[in-house]
N, C-alpha and C positions, 0 to 999 in steps of 0.2 A: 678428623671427619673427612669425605670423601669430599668430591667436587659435586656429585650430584647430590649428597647431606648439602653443603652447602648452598647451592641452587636451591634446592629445594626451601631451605631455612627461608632464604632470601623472598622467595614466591608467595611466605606465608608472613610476609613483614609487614608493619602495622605502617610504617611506609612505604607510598605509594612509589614513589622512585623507587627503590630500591626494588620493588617487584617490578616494575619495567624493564631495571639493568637486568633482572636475571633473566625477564624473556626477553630481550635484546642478546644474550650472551647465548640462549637457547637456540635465536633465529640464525644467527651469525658460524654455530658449528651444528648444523641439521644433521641427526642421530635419531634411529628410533628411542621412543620415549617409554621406559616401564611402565609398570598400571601407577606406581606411586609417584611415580614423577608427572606422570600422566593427570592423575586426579589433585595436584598439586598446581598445574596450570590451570583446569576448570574453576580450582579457587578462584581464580582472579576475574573471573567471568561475574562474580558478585558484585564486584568492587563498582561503584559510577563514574566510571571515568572510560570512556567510548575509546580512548587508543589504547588503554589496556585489554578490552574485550576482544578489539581488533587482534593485537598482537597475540593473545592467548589462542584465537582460533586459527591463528597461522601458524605458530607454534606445533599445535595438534593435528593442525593437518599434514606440514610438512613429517613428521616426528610418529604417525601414525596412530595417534592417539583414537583415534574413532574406533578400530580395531578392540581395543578394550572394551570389550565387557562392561565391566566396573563403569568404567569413564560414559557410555552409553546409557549403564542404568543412575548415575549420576546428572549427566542431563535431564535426562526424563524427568527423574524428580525434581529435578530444578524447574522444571514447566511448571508444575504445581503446588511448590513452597516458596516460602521465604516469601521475599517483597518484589514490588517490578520489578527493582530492579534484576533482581535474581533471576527472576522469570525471562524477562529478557534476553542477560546472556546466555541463559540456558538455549532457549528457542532459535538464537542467533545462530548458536553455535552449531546445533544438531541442521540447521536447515543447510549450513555454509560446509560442513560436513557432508553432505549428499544425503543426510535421513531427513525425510517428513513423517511424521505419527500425527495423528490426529487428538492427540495431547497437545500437540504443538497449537492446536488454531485457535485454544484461550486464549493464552497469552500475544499471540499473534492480533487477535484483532483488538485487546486490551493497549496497544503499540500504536495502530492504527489511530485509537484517540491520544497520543502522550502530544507534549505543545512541544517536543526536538519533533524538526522535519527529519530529521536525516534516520530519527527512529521509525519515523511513519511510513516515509519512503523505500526503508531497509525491510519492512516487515510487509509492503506492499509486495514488491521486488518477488518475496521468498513465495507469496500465497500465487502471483502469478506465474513464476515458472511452476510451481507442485499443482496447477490449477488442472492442466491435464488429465496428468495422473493419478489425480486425487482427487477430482471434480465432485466426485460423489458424496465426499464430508465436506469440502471445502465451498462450494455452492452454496448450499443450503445455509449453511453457519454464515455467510457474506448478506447472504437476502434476510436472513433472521436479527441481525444485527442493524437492522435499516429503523428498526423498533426502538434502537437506543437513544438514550437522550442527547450524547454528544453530537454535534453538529460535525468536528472533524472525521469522526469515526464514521460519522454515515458518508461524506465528503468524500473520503479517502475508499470506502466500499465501492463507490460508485464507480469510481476509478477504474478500480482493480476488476469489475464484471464487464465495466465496457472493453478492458484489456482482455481478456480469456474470450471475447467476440464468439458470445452465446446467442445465438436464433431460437430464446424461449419464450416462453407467453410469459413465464411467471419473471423473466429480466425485462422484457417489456412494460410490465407490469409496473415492475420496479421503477424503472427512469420514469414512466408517467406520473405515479402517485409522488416522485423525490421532485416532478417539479411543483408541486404545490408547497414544500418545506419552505415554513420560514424565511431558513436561513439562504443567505444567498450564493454561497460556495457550494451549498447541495443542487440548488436548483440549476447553478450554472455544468456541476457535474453531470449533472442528468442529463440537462442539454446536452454536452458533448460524449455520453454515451446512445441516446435516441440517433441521433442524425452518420449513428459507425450503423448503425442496423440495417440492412439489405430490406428487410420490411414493415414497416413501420403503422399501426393501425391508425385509423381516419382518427378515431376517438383522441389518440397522440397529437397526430397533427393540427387539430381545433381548438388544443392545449397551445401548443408552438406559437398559432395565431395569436391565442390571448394574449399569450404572453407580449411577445412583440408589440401588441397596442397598448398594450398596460400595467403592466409588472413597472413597479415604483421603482428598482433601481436601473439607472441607465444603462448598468455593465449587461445584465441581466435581457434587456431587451434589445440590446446589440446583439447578445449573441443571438438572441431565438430571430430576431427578422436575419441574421447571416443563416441560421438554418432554412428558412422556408423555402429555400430552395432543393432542401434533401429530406423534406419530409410527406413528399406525398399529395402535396396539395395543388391544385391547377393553376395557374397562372391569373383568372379571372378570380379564383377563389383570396388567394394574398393581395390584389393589384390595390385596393385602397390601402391598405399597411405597407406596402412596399412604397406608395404613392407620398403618404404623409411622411414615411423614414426619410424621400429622396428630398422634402422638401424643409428638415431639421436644422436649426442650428447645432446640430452635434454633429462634427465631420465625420464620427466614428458610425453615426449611425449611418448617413451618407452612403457613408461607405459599403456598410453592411450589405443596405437595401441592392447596392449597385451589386457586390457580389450576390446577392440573393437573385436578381437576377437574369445575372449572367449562367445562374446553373439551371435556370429550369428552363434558358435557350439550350443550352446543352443538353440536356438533361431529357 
């Protein structure tokens, strides 16, 4: 049998090692890669184990694999069969490849709620560089998913629209109604997407207020009396919230109040 029979044997081995050794042996002499050698390494993109996905899409990209046809429509459907897993490294791989489809943004915000950071973060990564040039599926599908019931998934949304630093009504919108969530990683998200906005509605900032006098966790109203100083509102309008923060046993809030403001002297 050949070297690349071999390799390939090895790629499709019910051991995990052993499909490491061969893309380690892959990465180590970079050649372009046939379409079967090619779609030999997207196998491994199935498998759950994140430094094999890793290595499989360096592999492909050194090796030219994205070129392939086959390997491209092999992806694809991987966005939409199989299990997360699957989905996963399919989407990983086409995005780390330089393609975005808009096949790709199921699975992508499916990633957004998984409990690996390193997935959430990897598939945040991907939606805001493509956010751009893809704004036009990728927007929408991000503000539509604020409906889902996961708390990470809308968390991790918030994130990624305060990063693409959108000046819309309907993303203003968004971080408004996300500070009313429950959960407290959304409402702190919201926070820290409101106060990146150049302009921010009154309606917003009377939220900010509340919050800061009253939202039950402390993290929570730390951060909103640190915002009131970038959200719009006069100085007489905050001075009793800012007044009772400076006078807190919480040094953090203290603190806040003191940066809040120091910015609307600036400001």
């Amino acid at each position: 049998m050949s070297v690349a029979g071999d390799v390939a044997l090895a790629l499709a081995s019910a051991n995990l090692d052993e499909r490491r050794a061969a893309l380690e042996a892959l990465a180590a002499a970079p050649a372009m890669l046939d379409s079967a050698l090619a779609l030999a390494v997207v196998d491994c993109l199935r498998v759950p184990r994140k430094d094999l996905q890793r290595r499989a899409v360096d592999v492909l990209r050194a090796g030219g694999g994205a070129t392939h046809t086959v390997v491209r429509d092999a992806l694809r459907a991987g966005c939409t069969g199989g299990d997360q897993t699957q989905r996963w490294g399919a989407v990983y791989a086409l995005g780390h490849l330089g393609h975005f489809e808009s096949v790709m943004i199921p699975p992508l915000l499916d990633a957004l709620a998984s409990p690996d950071g390193d997935q959430r973060w990897a598939a945040a990564q991907l939606l805001v560089a493509n956010g751009g040039a893809h704004g036009a599926a990728i927007v929408p599908a991000l503000l539509g998913a604020l409906a889902r019931p996961e708390p990470l998934l809308r968390k991790m949304v918030l994130y990624i629209v305060r990063d693409l630093q959108l000046e819309l009504p309907e993303v203003v919108a968004a971080f408004t109604g996300a500070m009313r969530d429950l959960d407290v990683g959304v409402r702190l998200a919201a926070l820290s997407g409101l106060v990146r906005l150049e302009q921010v509605a009154s309606g917003a900032g009377e939220l900010v207020l509340t919050m800061a006098a009253e939202d039950e966790e402390p993290g929570v109203r730390r951060a909103a009396v640190s915002a009131l100083g970038r959200v719009g509102l006069s100085a007489a309008a905050v001075a009793p919230v800012l007044d009772a923060a400076a006078a807190s046993d919480d040094v953090g809030l203290r603190r806040a109040a003191a940066a809040a403001r120091a910015q609307l002297v600036k400001g």
